[in-house]
C-alpha positions in Angstrom: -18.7 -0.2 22.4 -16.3 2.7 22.8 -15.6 4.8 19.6 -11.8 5.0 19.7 -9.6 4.5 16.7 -5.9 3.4 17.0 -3.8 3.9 14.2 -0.5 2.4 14.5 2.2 4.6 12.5 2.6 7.8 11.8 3.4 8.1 8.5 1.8 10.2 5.6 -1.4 7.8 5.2 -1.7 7.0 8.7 -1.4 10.7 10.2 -4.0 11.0 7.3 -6.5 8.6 8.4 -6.0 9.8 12.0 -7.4 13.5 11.0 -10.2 11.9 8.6 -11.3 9.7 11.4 -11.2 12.8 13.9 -12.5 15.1 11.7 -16.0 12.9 11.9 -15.7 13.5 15.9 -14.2 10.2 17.1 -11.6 9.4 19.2 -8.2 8.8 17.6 -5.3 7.4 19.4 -1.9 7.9 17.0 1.1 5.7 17.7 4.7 6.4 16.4 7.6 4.1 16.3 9.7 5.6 19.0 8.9 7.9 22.1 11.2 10.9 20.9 9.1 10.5 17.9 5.5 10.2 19.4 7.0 13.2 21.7 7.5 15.3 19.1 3.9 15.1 17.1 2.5 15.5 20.7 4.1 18.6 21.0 4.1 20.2 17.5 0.1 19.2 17.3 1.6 18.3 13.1 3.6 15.7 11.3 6.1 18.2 10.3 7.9 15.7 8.3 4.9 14.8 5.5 1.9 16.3 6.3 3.4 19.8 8.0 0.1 21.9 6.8 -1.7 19.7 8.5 -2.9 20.6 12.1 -4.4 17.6 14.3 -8.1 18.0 15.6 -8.0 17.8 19.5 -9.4 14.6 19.5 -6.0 13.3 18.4 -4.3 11.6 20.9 -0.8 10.9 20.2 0.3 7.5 22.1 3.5 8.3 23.6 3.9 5.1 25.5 2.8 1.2 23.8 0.6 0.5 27.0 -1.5 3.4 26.0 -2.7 1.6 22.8 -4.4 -0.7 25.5 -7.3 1.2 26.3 -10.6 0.3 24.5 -10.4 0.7 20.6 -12.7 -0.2 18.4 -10.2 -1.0 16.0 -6.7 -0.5 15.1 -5.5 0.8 11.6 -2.5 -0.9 11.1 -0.2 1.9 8.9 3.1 0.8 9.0 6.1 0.8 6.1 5.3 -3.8 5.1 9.0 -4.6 6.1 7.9 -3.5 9.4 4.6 -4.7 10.0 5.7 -8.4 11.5 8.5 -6.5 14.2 6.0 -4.0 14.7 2.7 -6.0 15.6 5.2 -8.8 17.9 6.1 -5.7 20.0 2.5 -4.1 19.9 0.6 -7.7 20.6 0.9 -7.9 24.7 0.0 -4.2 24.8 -3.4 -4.2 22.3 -7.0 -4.6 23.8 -8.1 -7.3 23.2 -10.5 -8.9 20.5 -10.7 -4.9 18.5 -10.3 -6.0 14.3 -7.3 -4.9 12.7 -7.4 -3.0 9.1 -3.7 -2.8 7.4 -3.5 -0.3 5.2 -0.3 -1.5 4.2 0.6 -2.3 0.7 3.1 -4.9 0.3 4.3 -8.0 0.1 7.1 -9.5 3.1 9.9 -11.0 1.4 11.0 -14.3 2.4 7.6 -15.9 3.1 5.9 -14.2 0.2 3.0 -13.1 2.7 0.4 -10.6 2.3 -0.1 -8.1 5.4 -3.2 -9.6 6.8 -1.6 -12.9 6.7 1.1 -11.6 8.9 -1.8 -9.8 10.9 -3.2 -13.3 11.4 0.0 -14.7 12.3 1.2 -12.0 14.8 -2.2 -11.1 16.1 -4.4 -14.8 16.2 -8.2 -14.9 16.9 -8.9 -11.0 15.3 -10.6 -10.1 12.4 -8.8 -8.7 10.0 -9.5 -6.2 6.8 -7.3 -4.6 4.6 -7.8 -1.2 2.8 -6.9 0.0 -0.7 -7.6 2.5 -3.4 -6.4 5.4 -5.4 -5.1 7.0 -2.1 -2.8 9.9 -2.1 -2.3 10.8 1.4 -1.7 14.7 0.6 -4.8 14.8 -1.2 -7.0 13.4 1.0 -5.6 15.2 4.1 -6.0 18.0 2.3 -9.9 17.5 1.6 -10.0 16.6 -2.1 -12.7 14.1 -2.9 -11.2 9.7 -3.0 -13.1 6.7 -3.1 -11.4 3.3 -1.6 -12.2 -0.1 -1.3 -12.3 -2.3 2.1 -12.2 -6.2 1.7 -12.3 -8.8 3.8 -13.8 -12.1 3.8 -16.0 -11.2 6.9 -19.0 -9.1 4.6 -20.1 -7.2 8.2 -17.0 -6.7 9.3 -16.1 -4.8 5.8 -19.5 -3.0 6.0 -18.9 -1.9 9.6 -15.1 -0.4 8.6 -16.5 1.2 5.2 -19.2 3.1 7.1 -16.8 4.5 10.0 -14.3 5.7 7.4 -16.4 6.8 4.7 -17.4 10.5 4.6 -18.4 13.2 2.1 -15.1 13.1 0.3 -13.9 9.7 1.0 -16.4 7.1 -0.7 -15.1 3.8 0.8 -16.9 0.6 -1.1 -16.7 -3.3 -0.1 -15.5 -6.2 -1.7 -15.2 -9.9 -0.7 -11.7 -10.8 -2.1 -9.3 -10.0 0.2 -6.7 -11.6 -1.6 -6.7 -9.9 -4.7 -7.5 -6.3 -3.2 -4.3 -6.7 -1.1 -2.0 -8.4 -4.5 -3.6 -4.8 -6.0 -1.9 -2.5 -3.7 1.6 -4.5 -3.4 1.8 -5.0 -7.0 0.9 -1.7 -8.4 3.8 -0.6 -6.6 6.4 -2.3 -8.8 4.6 -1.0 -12.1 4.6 2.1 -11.1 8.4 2.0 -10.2 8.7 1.1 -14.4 6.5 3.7 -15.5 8.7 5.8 -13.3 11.5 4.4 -14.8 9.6 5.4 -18.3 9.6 8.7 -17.4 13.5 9.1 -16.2 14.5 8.1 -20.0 12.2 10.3 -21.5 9.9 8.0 -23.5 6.4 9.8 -23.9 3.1 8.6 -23.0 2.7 5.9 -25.3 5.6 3.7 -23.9 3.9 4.9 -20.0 0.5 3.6 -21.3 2.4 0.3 -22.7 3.6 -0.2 -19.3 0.6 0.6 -17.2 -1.5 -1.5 -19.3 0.9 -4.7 -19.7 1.3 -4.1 -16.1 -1.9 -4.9 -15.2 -1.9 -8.0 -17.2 1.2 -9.5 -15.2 -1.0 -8.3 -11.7 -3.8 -10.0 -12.9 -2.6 -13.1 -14.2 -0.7 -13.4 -10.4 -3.7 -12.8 -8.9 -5.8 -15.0 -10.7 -3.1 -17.8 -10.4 -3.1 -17.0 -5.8 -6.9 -17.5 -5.7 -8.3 -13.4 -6.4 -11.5 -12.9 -8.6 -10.4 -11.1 -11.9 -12.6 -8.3 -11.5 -11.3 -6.9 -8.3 -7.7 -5.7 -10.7 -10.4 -3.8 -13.0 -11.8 -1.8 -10.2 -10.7 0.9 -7.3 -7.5 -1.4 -6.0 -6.6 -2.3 -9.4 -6.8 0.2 -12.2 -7.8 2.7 -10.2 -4.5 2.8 -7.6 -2.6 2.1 -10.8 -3.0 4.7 -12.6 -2.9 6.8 -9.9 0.3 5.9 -8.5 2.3 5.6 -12.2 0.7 8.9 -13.1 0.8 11.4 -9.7 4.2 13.7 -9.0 3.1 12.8 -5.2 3.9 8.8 -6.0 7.1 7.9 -4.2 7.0 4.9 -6.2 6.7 6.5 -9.5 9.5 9.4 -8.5 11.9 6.5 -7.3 11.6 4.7 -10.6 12.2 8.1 -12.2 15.3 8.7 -10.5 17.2 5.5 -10.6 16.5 5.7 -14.3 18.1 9.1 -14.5 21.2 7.0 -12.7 20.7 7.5 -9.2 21.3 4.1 -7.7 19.1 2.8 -5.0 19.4 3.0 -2.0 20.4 6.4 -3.2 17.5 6.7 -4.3 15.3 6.3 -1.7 17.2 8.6 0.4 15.8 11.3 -2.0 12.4 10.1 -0.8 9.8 11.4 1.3 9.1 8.1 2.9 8.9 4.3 1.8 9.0 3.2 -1.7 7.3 -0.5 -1.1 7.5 -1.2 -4.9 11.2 -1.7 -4.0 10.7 -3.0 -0.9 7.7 -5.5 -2.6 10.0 -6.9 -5.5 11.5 -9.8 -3.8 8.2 -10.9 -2.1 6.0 -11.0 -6.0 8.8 -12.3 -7.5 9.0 -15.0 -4.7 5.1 -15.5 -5.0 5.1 -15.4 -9.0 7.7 -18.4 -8.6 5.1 -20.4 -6.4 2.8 -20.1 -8.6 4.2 -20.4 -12.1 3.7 -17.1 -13.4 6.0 -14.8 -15.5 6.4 -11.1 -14.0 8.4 -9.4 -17.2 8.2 -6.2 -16.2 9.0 -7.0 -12.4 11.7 -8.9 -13.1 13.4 -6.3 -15.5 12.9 -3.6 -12.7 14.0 -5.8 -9.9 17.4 -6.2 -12.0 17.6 -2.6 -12.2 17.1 -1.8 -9.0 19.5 -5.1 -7.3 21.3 -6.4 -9.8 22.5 -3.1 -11.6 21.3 -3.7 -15.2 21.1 -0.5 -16.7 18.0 0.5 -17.8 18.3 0.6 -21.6 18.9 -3.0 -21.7 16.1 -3.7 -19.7 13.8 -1.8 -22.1 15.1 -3.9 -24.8 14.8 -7.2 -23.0 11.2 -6.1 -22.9 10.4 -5.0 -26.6 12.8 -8.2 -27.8 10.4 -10.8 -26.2 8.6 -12.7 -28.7 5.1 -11.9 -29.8 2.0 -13.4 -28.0 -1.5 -13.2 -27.9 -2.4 -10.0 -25.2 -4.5 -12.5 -23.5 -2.3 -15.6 -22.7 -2.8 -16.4 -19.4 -5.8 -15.7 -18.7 -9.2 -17.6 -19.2 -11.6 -15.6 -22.1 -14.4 -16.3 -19.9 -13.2 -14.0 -17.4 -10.9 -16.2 -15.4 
């Protein structure tokens, strides 16, 4: 079995994973979206762009061309912004080995179909195994050595066991878990709560109104969740809580700093030009909102940011659409017994 690692964008947390990976001596291959761009990291030996302190190990190979993402890979890390992850795996498909599992690190949900990324793996890519990875991630951290943990699911137990012992090392714990569905509902819908908390933090409203948010937040992920077939547990651990609080709490969340700054009245897309990469809360509303529908299920807090951010409702009045909702019982929605 050959050793080589494809990762397929070169963004922050894929130029990320392409050092961790080399850094425990195996072969990385590193694909951009264009040539000039693949051209470019190939020559500067950096991602100048998010990760400039960052050198690459030799055994990064920067793939230039798509044919050269044919050669034998063990697996391909699948790293791309989620509103590009079906164009970009219908242009890679002719050109991947064949049979190598995919692991999307991609947090998102695609608007329109209300898909999660390995669903769209499975549809663009048929007959692979397929694993997704999540966690309390931040790429400059971890490029940077400080200690993470992170959790790999997938519904194939040695398939998750095989990609948590190739990326795990002594500061990157990486554990297991089964449910794929609600490790992957975890990362996309983090995303949108931290885009409130962010928007908490643009008006100025302390800690306790952050916590409020953060904590009502992860009710409304877990009651989605629950309702799209994910165990409850998996929102109390790494993908859950753990990313959560991470990303509404970190200076380095783009998601946080986005909610931040359309709050201070910087309208999006604005916004995200201010941005050092993708914000996929915004990019995610639409696609939970679309899946909360499906399912029945009340999203306060994402529907109040998603009329921020597209329908132009100024922030204030979404705050007090919040506080003026009548009173309920913390746990409605979900089953005492753990369900």
């Amino acid at each position: 079995m050959t050793d080589q690692i494809g990762i397929i964008g070169a963004g922050a947390w894929g130029t990320t994973l392409a050092v961790l990976l080399a850094a425990a001596e195996r072969p990385v291959s590193l694909w951009a979206h264009s040539p000039e761009s693949g051209a470019r990291l190939a020559q500067e030996r950096r991602n100048e762009r998010y990760l400039p302190d960052v050198v690459f190990p030799p055994n990064v190979r920067v793939a230039v061309d798509d044919a050269e993402l044919g050669d034998p890979h063990r697996f391909y890390v699948v790293a791309v912004p989620s509103s590009h992850v079906r164009s970009t795996l219908r242009r890679l498909a002719p050109a991947l080995h064949p049979g190598a599992p995919v692991l999307s690190v991609v947090k998102g949900i695609e608007e329109g179909t209300h898909l999660r990324m390995s669903e769209i793996v499975g549809q663009e890519l048929p007959d692979r195994s397929v694993a997704a990875l999540s966690g309390p991630n931040l790429a400059r951290e971890i490029a940077a050595g400080k200690p993470a943990a992170s959790v790999v699911a997938s519904s194939d137990a040695e398939l998750a066991a095989e990609f948590a012992s190739v990326l795990s090392s002594e500061r990157f714990r990486v554990y297991t878990n089964p449910d794929l569905i609600g490790v992957e509902l975890c990362g996309a819908l983090k995303n949108v709560v931290a885009l409130a908390a962010g928007m908490v933090d643009g008006l100025g409203f302390g800690d306790s109104a952050k916590a409020g948010i953060i904590t009502r937040g992860l009710a409304e992920m877990t009651r989605l969740g629950v309702a799209a077939g994910a165990h409850p547990l998996t929102f109390a651990g790494l993908a859950g809580v753990g990313d959560l609080v991470a990303t509404c709490m970190s200076p380095l969340s783009r998601n946080r700093r986005a909610g931040e700054l359309i709050a201070a009245g910087v309208p999006w897309p604005e916004a995200g030009e201010r941005l050092t990469g993708v914000a996929e809360g915004v990019a995610t509303l639409n696609g939970a909102l679309e899946l909360a529908r499906v399912h029945g299920v009340e999203l306060p807090i994402a529907a109040q940011a998603h009329a921020v951010v597209f329908e132009g409702r100024p922030p204030m009045v979404a705050v007090a659409e919040l506080m003026g909702r009548s009173p309920k019982d913390e746990l409605a929605g979900l089953d005492r017994d753990g369900g």
